[in-house]
mmCIF entry with sequence, helices, sheets and N, C-alpha, C, O atoms, coordinates in Angstrom:
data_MODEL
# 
_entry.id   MODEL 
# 
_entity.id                         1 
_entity.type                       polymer 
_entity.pdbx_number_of_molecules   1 
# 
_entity_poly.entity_id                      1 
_entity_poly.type                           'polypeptide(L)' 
_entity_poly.nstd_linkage                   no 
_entity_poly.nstd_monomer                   no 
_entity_poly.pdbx_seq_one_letter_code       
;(UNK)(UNK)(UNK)(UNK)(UNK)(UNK)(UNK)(UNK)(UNK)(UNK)(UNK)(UNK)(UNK)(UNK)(UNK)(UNK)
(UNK)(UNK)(UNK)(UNK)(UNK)(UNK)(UNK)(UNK)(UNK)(UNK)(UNK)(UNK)(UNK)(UNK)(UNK)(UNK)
(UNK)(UNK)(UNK)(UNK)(UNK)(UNK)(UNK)(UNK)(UNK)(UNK)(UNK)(UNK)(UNK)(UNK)(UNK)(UNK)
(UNK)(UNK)(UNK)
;
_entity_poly.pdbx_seq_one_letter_code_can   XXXXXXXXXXXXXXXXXXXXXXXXXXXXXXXXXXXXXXXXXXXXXXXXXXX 
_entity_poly.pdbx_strand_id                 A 
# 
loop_
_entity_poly_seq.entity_id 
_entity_poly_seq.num 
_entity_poly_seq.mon_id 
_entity_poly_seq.hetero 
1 1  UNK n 
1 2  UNK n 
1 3  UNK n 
1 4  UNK n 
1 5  UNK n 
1 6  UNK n 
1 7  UNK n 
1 8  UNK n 
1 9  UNK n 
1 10 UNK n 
1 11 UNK n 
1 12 UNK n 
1 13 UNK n 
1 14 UNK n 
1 15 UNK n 
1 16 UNK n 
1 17 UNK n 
1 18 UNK n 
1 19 UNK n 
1 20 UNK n 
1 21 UNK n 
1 22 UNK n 
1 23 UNK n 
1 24 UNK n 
1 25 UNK n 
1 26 UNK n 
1 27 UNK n 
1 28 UNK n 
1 29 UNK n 
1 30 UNK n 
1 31 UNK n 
1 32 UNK n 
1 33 UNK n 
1 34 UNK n 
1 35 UNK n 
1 36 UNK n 
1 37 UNK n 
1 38 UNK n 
1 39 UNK n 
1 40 UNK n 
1 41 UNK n 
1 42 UNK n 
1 43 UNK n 
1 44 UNK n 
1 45 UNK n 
1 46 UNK n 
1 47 UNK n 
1 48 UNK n 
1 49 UNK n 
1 50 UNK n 
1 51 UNK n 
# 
_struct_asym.id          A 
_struct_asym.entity_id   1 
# 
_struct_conf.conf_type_id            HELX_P 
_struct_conf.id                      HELX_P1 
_struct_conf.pdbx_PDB_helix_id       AA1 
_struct_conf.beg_label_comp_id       UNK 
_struct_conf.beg_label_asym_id       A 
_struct_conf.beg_label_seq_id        22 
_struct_conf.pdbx_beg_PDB_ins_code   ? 
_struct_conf.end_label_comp_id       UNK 
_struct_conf.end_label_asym_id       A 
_struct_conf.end_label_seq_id        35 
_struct_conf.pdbx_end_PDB_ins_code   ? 
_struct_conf.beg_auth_comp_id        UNK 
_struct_conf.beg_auth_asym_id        A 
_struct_conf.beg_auth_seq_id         22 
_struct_conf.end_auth_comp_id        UNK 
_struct_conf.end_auth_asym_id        A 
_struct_conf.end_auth_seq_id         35 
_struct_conf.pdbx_PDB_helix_class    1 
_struct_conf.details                 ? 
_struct_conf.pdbx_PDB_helix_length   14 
# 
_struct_conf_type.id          HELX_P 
_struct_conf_type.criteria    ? 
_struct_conf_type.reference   ? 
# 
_struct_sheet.id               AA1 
_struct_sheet.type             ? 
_struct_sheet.number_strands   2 
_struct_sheet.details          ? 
# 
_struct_sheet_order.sheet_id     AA1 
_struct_sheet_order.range_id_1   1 
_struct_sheet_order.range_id_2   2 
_struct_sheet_order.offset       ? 
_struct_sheet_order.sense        anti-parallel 
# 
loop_
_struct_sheet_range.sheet_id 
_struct_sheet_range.id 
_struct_sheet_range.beg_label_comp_id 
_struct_sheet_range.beg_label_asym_id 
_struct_sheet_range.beg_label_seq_id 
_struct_sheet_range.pdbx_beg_PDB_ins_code 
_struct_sheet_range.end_label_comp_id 
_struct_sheet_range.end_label_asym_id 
_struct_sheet_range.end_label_seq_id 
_struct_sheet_range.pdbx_end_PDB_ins_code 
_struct_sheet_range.beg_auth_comp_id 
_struct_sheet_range.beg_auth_asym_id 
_struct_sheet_range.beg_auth_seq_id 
_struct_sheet_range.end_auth_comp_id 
_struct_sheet_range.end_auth_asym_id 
_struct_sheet_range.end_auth_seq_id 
AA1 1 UNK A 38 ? UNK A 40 ? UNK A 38 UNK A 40 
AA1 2 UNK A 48 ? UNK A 50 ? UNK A 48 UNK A 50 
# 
loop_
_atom_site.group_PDB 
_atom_site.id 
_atom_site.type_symbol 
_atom_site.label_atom_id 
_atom_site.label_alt_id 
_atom_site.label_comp_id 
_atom_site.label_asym_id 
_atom_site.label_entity_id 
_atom_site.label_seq_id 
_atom_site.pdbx_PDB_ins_code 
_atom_site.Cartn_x 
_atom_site.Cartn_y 
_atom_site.Cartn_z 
_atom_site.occupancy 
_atom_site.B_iso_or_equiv 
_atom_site.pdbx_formal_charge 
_atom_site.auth_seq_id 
_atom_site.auth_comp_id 
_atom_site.auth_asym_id 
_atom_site.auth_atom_id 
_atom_site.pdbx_PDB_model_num 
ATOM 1   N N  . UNK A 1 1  ? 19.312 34.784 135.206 1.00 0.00 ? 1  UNK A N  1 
ATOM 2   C CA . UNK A 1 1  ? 18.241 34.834 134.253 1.00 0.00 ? 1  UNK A CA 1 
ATOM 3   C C  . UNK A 1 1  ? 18.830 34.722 132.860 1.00 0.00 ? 1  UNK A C  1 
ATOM 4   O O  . UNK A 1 1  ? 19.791 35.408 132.510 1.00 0.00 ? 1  UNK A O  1 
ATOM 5   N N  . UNK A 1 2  ? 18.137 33.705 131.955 1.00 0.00 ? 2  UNK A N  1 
ATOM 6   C CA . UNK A 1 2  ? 18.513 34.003 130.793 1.00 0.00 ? 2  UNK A CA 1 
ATOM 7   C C  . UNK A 1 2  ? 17.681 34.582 129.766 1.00 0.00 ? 2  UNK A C  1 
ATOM 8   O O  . UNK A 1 2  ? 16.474 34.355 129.848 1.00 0.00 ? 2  UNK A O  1 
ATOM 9   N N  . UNK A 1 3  ? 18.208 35.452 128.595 1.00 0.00 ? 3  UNK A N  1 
ATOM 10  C CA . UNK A 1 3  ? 16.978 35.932 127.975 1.00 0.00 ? 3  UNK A CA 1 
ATOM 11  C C  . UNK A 1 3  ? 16.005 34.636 127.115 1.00 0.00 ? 3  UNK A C  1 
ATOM 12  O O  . UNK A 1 3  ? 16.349 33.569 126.607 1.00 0.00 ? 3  UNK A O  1 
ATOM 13  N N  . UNK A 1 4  ? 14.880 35.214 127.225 1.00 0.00 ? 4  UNK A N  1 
ATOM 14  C CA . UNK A 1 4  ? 13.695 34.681 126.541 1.00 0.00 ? 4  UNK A CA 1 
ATOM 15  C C  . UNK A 1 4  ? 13.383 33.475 127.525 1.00 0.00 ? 4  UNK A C  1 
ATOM 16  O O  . UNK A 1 4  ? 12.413 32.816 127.150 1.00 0.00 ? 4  UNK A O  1 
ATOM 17  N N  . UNK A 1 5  ? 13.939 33.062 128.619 1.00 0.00 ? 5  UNK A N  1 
ATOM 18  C CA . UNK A 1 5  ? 13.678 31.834 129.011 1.00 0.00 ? 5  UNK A CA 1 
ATOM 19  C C  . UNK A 1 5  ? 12.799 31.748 130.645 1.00 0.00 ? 5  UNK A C  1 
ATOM 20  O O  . UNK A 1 5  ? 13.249 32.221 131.688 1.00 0.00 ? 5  UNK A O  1 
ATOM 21  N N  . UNK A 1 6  ? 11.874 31.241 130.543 1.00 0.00 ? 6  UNK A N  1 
ATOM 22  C CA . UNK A 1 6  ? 10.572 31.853 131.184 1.00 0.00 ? 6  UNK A CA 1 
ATOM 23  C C  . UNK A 1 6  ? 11.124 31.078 132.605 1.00 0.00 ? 6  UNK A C  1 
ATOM 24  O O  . UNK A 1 6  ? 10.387 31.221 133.581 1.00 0.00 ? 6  UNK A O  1 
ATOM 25  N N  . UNK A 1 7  ? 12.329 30.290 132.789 1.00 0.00 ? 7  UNK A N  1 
ATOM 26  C CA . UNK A 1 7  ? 12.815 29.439 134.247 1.00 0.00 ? 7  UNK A CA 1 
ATOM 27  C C  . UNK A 1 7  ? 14.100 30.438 134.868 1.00 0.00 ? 7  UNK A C  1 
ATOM 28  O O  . UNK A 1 7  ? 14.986 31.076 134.299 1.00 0.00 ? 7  UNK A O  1 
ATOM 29  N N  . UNK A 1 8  ? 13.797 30.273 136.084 1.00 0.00 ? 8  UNK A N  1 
ATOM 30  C CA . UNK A 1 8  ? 15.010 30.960 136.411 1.00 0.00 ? 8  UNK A CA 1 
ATOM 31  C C  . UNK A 1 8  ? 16.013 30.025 137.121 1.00 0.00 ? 8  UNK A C  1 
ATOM 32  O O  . UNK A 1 8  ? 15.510 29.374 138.037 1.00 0.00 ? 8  UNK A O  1 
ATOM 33  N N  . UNK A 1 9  ? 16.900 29.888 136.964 1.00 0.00 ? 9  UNK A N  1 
ATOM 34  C CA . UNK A 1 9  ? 17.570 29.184 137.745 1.00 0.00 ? 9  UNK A CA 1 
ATOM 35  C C  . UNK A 1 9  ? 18.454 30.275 138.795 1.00 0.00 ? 9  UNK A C  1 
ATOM 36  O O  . UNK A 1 9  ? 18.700 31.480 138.741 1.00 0.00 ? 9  UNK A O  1 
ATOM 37  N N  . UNK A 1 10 ? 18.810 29.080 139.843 1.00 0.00 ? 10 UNK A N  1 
ATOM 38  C CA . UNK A 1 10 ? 19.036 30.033 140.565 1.00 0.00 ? 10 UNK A CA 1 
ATOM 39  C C  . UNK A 1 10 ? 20.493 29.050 141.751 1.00 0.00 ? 10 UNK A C  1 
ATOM 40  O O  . UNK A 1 10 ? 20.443 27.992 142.379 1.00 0.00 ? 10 UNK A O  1 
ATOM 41  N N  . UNK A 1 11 ? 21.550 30.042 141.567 1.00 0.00 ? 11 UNK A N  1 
ATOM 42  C CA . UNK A 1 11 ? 22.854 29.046 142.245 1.00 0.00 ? 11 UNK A CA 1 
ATOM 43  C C  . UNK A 1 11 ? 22.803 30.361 143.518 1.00 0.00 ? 11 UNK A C  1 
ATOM 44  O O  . UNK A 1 11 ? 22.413 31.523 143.401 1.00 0.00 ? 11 UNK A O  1 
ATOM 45  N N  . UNK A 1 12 ? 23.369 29.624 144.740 1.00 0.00 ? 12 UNK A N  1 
ATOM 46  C CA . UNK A 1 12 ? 23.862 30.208 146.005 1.00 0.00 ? 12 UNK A CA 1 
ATOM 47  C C  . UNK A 1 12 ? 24.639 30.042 146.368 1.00 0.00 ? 12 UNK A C  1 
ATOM 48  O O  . UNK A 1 12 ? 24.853 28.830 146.363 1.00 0.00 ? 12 UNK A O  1 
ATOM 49  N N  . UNK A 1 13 ? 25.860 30.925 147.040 1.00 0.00 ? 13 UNK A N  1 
ATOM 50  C CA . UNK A 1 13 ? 26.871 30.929 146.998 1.00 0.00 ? 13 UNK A CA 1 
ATOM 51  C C  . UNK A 1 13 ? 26.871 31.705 148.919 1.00 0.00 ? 13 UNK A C  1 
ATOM 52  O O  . UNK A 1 13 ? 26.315 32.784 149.124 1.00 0.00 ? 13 UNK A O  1 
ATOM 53  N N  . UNK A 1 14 ? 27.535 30.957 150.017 1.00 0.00 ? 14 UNK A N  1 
ATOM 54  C CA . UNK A 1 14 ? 27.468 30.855 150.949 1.00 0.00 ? 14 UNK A CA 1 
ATOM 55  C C  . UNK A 1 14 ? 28.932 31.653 151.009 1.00 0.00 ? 14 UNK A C  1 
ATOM 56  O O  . UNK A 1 14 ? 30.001 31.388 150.459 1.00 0.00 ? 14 UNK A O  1 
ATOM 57  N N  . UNK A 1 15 ? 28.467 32.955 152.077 1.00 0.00 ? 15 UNK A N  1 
ATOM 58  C CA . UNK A 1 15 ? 29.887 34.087 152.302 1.00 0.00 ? 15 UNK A CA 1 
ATOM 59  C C  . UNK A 1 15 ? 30.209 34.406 153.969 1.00 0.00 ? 15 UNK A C  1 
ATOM 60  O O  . UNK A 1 15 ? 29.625 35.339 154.522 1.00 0.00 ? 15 UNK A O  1 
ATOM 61  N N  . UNK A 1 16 ? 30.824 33.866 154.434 1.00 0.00 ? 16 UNK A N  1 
ATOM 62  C CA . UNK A 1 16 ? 31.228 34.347 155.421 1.00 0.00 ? 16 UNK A CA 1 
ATOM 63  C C  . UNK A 1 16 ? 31.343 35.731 155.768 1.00 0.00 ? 16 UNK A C  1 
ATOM 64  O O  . UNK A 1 16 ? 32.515 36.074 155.608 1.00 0.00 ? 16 UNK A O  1 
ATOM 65  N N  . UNK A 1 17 ? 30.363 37.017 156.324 1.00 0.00 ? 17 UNK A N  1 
ATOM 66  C CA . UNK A 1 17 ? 30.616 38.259 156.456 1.00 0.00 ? 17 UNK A CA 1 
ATOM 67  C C  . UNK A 1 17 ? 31.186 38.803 158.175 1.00 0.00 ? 17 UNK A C  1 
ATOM 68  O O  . UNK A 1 17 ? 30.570 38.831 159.240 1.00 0.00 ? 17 UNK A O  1 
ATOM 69  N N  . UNK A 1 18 ? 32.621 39.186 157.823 1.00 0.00 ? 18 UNK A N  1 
ATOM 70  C CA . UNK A 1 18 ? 32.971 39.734 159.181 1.00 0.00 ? 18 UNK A CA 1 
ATOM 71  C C  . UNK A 1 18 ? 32.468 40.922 159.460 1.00 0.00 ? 18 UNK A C  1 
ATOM 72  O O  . UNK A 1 18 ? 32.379 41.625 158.454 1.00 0.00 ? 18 UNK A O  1 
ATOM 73  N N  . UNK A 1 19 ? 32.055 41.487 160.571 1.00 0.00 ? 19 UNK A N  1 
ATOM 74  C CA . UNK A 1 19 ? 31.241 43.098 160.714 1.00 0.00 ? 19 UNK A CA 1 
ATOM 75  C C  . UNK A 1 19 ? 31.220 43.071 162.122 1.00 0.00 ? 19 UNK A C  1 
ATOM 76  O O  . UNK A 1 19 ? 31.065 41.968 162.646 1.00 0.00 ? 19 UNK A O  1 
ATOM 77  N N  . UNK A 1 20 ? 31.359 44.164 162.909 1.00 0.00 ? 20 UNK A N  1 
ATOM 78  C CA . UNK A 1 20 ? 30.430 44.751 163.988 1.00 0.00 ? 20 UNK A CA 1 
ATOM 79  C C  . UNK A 1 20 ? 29.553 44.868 164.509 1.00 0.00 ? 20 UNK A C  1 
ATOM 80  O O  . UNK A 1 20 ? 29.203 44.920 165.688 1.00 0.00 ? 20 UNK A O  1 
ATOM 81  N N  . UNK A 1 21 ? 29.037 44.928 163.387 1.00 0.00 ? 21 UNK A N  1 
ATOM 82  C CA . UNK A 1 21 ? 27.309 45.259 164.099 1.00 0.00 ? 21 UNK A CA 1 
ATOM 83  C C  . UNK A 1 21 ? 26.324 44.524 162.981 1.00 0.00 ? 21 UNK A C  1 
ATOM 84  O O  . UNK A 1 21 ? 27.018 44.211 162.014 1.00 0.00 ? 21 UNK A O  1 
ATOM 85  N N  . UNK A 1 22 ? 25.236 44.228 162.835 1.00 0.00 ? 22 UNK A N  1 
ATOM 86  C CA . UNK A 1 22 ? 24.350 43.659 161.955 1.00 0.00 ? 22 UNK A CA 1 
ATOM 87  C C  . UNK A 1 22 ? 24.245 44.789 160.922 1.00 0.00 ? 22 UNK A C  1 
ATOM 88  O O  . UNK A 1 22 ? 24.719 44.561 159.809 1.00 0.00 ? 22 UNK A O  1 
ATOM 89  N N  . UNK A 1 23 ? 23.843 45.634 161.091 1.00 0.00 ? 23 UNK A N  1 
ATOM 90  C CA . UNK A 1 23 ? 23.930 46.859 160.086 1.00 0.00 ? 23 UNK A CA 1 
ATOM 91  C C  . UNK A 1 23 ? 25.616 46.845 159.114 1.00 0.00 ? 23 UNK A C  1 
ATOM 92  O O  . UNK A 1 23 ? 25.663 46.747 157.888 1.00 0.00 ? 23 UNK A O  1 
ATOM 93  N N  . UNK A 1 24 ? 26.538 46.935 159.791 1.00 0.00 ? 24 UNK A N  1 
ATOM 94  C CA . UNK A 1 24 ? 28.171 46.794 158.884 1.00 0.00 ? 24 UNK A CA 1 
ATOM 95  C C  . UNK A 1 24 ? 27.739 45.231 158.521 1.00 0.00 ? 24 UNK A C  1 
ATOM 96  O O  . UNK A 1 24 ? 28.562 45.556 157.665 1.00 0.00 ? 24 UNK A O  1 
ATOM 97  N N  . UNK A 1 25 ? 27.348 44.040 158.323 1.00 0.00 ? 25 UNK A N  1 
ATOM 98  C CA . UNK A 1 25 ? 27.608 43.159 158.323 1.00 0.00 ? 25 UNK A CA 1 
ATOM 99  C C  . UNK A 1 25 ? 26.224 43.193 157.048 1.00 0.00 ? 25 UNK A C  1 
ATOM 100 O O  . UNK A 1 25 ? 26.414 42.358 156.163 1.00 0.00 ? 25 UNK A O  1 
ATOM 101 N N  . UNK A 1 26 ? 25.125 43.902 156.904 1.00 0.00 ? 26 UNK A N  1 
ATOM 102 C CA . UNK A 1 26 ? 23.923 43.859 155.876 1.00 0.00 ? 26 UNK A CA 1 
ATOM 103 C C  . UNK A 1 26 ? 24.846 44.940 154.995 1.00 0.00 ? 26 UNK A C  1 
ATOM 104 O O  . UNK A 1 26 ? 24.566 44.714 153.818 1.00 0.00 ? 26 UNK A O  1 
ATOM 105 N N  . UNK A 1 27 ? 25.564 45.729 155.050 1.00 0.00 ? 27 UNK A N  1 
ATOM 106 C CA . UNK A 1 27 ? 26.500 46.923 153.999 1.00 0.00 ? 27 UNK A CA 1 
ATOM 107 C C  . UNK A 1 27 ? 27.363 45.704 153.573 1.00 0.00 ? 27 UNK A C  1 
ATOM 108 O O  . UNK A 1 27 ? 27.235 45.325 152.409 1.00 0.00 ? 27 UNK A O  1 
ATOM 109 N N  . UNK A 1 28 ? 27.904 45.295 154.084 1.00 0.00 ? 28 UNK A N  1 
ATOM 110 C CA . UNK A 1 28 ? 29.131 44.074 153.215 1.00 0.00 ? 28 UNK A CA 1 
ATOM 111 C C  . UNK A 1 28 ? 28.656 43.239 152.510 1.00 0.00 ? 28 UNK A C  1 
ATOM 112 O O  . UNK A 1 28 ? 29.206 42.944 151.449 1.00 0.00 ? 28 UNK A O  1 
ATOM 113 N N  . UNK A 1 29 ? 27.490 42.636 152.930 1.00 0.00 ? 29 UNK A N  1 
ATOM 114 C CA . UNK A 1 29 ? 26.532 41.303 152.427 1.00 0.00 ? 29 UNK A CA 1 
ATOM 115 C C  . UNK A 1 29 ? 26.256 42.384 150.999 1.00 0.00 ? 29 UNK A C  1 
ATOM 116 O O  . UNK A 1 29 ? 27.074 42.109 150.121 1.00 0.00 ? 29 UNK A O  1 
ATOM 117 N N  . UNK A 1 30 ? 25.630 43.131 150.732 1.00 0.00 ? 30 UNK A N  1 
ATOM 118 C CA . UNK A 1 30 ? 25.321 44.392 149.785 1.00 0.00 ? 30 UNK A CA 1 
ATOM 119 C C  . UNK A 1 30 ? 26.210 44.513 148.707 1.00 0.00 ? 30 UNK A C  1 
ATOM 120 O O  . UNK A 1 30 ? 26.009 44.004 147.604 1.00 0.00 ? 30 UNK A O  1 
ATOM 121 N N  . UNK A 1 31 ? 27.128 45.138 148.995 1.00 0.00 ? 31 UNK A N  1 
ATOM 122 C CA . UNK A 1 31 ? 28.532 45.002 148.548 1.00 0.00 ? 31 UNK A CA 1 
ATOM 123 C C  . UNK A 1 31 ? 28.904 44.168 147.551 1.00 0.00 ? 31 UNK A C  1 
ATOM 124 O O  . UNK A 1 31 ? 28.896 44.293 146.326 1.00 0.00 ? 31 UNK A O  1 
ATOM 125 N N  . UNK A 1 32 ? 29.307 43.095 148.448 1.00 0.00 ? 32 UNK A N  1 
ATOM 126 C CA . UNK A 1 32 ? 29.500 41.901 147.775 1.00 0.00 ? 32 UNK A CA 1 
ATOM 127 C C  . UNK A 1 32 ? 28.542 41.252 146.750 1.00 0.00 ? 32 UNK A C  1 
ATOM 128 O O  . UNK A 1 32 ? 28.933 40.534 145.829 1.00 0.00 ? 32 UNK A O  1 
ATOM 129 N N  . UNK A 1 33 ? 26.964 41.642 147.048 1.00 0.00 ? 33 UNK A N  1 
ATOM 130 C CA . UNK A 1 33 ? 26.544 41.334 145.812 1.00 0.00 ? 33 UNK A CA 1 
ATOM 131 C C  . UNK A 1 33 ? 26.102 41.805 144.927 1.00 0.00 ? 33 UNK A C  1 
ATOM 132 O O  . UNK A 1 33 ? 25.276 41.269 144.189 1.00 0.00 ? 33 UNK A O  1 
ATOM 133 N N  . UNK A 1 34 ? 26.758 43.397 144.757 1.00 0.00 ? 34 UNK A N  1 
ATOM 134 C CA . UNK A 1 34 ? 26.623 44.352 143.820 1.00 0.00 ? 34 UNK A CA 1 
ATOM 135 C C  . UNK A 1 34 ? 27.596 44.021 143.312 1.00 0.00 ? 34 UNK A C  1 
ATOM 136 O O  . UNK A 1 34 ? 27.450 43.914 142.095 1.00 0.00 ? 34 UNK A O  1 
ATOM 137 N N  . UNK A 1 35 ? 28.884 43.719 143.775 1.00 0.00 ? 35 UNK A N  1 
ATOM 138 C CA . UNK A 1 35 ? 30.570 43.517 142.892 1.00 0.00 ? 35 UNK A CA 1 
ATOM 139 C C  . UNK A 1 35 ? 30.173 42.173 142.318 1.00 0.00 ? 35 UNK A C  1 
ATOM 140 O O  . UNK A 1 35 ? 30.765 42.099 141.241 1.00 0.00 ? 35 UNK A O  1 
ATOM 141 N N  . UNK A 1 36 ? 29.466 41.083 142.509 1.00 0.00 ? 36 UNK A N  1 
ATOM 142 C CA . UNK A 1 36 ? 29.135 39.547 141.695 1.00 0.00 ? 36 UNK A CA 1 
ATOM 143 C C  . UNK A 1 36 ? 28.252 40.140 140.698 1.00 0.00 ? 36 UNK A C  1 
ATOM 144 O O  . UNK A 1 36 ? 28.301 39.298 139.802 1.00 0.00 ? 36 UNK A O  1 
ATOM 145 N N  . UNK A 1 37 ? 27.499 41.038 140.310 1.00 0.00 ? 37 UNK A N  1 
ATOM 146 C CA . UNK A 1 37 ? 26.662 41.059 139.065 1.00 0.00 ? 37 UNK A CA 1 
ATOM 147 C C  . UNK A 1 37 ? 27.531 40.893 138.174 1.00 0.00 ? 37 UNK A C  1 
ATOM 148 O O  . UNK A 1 37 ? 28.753 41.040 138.173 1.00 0.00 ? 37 UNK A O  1 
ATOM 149 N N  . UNK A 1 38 ? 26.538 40.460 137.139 1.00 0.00 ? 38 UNK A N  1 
ATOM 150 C CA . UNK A 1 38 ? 27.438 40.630 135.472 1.00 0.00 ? 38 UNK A CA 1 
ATOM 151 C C  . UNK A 1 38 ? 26.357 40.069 134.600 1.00 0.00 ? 38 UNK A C  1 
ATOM 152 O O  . UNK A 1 38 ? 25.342 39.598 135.113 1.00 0.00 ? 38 UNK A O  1 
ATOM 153 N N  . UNK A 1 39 ? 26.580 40.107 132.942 1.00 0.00 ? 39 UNK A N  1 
ATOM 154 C CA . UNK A 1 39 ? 25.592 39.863 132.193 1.00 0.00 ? 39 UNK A CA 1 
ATOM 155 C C  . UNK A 1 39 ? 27.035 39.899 131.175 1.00 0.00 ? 39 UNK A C  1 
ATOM 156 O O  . UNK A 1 39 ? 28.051 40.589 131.090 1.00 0.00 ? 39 UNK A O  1 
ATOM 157 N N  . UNK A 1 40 ? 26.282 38.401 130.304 1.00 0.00 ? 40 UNK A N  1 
ATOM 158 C CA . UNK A 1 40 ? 27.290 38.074 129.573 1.00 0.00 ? 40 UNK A CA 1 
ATOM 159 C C  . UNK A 1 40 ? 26.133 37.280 128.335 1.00 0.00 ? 40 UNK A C  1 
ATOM 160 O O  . UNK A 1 40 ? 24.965 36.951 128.544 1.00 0.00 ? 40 UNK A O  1 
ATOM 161 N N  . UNK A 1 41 ? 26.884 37.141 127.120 1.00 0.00 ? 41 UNK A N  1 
ATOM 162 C CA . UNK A 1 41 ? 26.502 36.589 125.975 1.00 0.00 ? 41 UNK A CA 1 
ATOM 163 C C  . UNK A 1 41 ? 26.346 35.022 126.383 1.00 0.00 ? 41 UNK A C  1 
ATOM 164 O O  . UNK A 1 41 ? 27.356 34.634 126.970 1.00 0.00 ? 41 UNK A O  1 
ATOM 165 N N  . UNK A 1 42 ? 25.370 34.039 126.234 1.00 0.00 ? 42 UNK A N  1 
ATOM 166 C CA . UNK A 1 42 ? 25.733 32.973 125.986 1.00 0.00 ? 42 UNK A CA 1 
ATOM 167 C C  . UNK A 1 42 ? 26.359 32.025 124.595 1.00 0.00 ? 42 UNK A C  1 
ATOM 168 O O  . UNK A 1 42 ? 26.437 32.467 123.448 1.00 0.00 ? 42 UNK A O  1 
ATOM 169 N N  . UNK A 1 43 ? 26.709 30.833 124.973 1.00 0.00 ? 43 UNK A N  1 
ATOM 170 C CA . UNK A 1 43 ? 26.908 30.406 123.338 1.00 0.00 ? 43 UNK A CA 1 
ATOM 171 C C  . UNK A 1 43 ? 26.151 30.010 122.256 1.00 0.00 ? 43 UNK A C  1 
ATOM 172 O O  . UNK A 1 43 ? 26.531 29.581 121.167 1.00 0.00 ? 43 UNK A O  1 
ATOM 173 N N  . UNK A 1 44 ? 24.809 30.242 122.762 1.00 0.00 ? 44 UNK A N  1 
ATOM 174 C CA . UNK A 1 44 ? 22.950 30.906 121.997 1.00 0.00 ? 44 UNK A CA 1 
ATOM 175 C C  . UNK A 1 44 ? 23.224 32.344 121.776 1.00 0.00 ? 44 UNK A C  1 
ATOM 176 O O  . UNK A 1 44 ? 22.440 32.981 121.073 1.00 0.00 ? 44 UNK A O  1 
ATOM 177 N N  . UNK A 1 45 ? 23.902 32.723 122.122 1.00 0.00 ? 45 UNK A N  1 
ATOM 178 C CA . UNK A 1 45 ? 23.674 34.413 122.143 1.00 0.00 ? 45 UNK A CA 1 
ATOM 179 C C  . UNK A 1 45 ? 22.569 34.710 122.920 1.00 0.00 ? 45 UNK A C  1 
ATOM 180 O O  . UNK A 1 45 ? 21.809 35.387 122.228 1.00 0.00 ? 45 UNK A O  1 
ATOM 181 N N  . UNK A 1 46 ? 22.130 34.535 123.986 1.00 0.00 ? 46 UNK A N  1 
ATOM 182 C CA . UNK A 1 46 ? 21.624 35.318 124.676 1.00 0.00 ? 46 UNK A CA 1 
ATOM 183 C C  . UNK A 1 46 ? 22.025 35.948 126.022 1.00 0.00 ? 46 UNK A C  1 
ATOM 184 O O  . UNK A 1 46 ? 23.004 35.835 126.760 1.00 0.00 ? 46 UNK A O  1 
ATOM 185 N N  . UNK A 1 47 ? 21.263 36.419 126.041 1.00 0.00 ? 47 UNK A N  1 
ATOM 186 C CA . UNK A 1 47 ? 21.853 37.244 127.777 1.00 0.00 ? 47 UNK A CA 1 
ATOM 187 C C  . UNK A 1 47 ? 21.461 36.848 128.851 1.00 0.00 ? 47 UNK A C  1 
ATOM 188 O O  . UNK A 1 47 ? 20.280 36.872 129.196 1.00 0.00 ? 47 UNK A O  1 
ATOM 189 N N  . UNK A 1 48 ? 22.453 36.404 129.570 1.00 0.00 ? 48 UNK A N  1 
ATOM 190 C CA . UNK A 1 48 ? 22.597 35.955 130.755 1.00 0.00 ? 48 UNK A CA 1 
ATOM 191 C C  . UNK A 1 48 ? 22.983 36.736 131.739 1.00 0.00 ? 48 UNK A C  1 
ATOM 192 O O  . UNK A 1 48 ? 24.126 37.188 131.801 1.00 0.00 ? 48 UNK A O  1 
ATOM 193 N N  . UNK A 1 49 ? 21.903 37.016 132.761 1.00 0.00 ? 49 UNK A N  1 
ATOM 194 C CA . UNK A 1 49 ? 22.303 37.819 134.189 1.00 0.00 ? 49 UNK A CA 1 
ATOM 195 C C  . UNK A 1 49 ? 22.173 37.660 135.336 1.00 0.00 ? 49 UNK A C  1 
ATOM 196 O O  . UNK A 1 49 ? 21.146 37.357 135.943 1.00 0.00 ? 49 UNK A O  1 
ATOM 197 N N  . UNK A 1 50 ? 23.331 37.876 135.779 1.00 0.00 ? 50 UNK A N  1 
ATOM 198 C CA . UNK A 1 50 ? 23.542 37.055 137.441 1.00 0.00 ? 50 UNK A CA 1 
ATOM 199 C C  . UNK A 1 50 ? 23.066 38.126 138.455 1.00 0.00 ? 50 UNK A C  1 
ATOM 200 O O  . UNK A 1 50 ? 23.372 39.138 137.823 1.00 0.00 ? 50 UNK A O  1 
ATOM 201 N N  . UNK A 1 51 ? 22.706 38.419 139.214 1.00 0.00 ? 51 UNK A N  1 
ATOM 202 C CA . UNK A 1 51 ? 22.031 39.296 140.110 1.00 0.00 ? 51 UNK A CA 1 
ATOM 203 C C  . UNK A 1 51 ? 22.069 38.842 141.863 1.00 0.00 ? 51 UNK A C  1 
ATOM 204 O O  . UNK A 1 51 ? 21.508 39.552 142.697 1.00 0.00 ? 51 UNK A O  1 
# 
């Protein structure tokens, strides 16, 4: 998302999750896309957040 900008774009990024069980394997999927957030300045200055 960027600020003020009413489009979202949106990239996917395909992860191979090793696990046990579907449950260990939805905790890693989780994980992993709590550790990819971030929010950063653009070179507009606005805020950009990956989620």
């Amino acid at each position: 998302m960027v600020e003020e900008n009413p489009r979202n774009v949106v990239h996917v990024n395909i992860v191979l999750v090793r696990a046990d069980s579907p449950e260990e394997a939805f905790d890693k999927a989780e994980e992993l896309g709590r550790e990819n957030e971030h929010t950063y300045l653009n070179p507009n200055h606005k805020t950009v957040t990956f989620t």
